[in-house]
N, C-alpha and C positions, 0 to 999 in steps of 0.2 A: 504493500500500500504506500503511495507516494506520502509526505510530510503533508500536503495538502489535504488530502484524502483523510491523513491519521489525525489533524487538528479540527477537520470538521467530525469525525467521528467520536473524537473528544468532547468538543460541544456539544454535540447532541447529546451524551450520556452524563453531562454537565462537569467534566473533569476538563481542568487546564483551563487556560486564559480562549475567550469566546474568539474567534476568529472573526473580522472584518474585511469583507469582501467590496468591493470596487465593484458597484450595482448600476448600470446605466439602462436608459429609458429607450422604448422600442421606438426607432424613427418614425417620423412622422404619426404619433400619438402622445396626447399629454397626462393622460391617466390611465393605469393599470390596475385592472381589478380581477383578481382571479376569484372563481365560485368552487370552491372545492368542500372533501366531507371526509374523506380517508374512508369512507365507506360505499360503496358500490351498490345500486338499483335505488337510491334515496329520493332520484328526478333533478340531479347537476343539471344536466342538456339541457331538459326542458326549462328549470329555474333559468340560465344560462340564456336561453332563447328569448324567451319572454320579457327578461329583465332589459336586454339589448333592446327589443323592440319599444318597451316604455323607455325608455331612456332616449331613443331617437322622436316618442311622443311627443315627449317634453321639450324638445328643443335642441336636444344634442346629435351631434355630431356621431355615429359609434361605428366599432367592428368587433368582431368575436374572431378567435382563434379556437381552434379546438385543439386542446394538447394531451388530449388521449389520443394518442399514438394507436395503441391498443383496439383499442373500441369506438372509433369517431363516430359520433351520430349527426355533428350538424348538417352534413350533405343530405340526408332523410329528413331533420326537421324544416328543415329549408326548402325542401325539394330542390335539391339542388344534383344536375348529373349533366357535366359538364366538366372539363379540362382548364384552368386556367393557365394564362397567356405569360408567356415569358419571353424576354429581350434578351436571353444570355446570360443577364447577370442577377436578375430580380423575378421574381414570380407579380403577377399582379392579381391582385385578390378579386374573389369573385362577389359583386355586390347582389341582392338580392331583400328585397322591401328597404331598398337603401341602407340596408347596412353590409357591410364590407367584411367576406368571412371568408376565411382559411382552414383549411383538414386536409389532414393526410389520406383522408378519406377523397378526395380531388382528383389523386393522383396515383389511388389505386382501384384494383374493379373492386363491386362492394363486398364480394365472397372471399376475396383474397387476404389470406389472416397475415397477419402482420410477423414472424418469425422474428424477431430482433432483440439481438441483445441490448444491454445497456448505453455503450458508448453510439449507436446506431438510434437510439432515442434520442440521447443528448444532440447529437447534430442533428436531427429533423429538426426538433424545437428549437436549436440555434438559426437554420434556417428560415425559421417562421417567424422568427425575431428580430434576427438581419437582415433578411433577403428578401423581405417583402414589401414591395411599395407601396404601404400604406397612406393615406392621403388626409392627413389635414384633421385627424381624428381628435374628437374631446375625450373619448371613453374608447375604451379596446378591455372586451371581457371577455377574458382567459377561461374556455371549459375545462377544469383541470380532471387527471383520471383517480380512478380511489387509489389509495395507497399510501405511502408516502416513504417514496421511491425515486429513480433518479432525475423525473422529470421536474417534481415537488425542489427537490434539492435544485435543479437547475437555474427554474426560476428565480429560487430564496437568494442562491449566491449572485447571480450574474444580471438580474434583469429588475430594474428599479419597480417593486410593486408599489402600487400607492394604498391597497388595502385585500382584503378577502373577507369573501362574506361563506361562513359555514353553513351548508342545506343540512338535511336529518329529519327523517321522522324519527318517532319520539318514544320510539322501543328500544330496553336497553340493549340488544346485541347490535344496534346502529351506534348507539351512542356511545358504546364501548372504544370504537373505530375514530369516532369523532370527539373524543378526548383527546388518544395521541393525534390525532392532526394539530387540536387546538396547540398541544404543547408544542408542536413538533414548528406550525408559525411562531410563537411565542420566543423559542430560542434560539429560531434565524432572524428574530427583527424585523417581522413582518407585523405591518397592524391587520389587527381583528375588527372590520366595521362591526360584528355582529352575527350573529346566528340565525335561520328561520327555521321553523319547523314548520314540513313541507308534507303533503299528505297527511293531516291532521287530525282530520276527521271527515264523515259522511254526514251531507245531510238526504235525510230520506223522506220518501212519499209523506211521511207524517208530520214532515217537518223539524224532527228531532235532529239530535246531532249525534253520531256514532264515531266513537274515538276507536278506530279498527285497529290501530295500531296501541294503545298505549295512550295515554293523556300527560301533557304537560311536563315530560323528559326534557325538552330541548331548553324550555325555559328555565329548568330548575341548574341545566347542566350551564347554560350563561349564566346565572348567578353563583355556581359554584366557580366558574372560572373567573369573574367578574366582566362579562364581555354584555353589550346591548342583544337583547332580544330584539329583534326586529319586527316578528311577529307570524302569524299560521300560513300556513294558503292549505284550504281543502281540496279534498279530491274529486273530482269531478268529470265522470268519461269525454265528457268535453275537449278537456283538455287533451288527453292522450289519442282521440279520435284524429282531431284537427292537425295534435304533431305528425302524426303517420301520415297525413293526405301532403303536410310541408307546409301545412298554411297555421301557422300557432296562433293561439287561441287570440292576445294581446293584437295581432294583424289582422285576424278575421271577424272580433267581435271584441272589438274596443271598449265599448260600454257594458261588458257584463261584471259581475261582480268578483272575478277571477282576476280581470285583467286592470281593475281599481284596485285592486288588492298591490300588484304589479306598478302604477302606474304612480300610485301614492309613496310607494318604497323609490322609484325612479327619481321624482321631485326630493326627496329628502337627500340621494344622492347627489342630483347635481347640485342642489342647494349647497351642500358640503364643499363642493371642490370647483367651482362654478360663479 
């Protein structure tokens, strides 16, 4: 393991002096926000899609990268199935309801699993970072993949985040995964805007509310970390309908109370950094 490699591994496990990395900002974008959970099937993409889409609502500027390597879904929620254009030296991203988005999902067919080792991660995601001619962006939201792994690490050292917001529904075997994330930001120096809890509950024909998963984990788990809750978004086939067709719900139906839910978290971000 190089001396590098041995002092951030250091850090993480909190032994020895914390390592400070030389963090710069993806060209042409002025904030960086990645959506991650360290836990996998929780609704990253879809939070991730949506959030973009109110955020260009509101008035901003945005793009999305998908940096699951892995498993990219934004070309599916996008509807997107097309190649994007390169000069030689830069890819250019492919826009879509005006926002500007990037997967390696682009550039492969959609069946093709992705075999890659680490350092083969690491350079996609530095490509997507440097070699993208991104254009004049206020917000650029990072879909990060579960884990926290070397893509997590990449960004933490090399790539100036401005913040991450943590998804999770609100059963503890999610929330188990979404502690070490929380720590795992916490001790690369990345800010925590806050937590959601994401598939919350159901409401039914009766009106009632059905907490499928668990009640009230995510919030109790921002307070034990000391981090903002941000607050629920329920579940609603709606939503998962409209992703699969590539038309997400915040672009097809603006005014339902999914995409308020969405659109109110949106304003409070650009209010922030804006």
């Amino acid at each position: 393991m190089t001396d590098n490699k041995q002092e951030l591994s250091d850090a993480i496990r909190g032994k020895g002096p914390r390592k400070v990395f030389k963090k710069n900002p993806i060209l042409g974008t002025k904030f960086t926000i990645a959506i991650s959970s360290a836990k996998g099937g929780v609704g990253k993409s879809t939070f991730a899609t949506n959030l973009a889409l109110a955020l260009k609502r509101v008035g901003s500027k945005v793009g999305i990268l998908d940096a699951d390597i892995y498993g990219p879904s934004i070309p599916k929620m996008f509807g997107i199935d097309e190649k994007p254009k390169s000069d030689g030296q830069k890819l250019e991203p492919i826009t879509k309801y005006d926002i500007q988005c990037m997967s390696i999902g682009f550039l492969t067919d959609q069946q093709t699993p992705m075999i890659w080792r680490g350092p083969m991660v690491t350079s996609a995601i530095k490509t997507f970072t440097q070699k993208v001619n991104w254009k004049e962006l206020d917000f650029i939201i990072v879909d990060m993949p579960p884990g926290t792994g070397d893509t997590q690490l990449t960004f933490s050292q090399d790539i100036k985040m401005d913040g991450a917001i943590i998804v999770s529904t609100p059963q503890e075997v999610a929330l188990l995964d979404v502690k070490r994330g929380i720590k795992m930001f916490d001790k690369l120096n990345v800010k925590i805007l806050g937590l959601v809890d994401n598939m919350s509950y159901f409401i039914g024909d009766d009106g009632k509310k059905y907490p499928i998963f668990g009640e009230g984990g995510v919030k109790k788990t921002a307070e034990e970390f000391n981090k903002e809750f941000l607050g629920e978004i329920p579940i609603d086939p709606e939503i998962g309908r409209l992703g699969d067709q590539g038309k997400p719900i915040v672009e097809s139906n603006p005014d339902s109370k999914i995409s308020e839910i969405y659109i109110n978290l949106a304003n409070k971000i650009r209010s922030s950094y804006l």
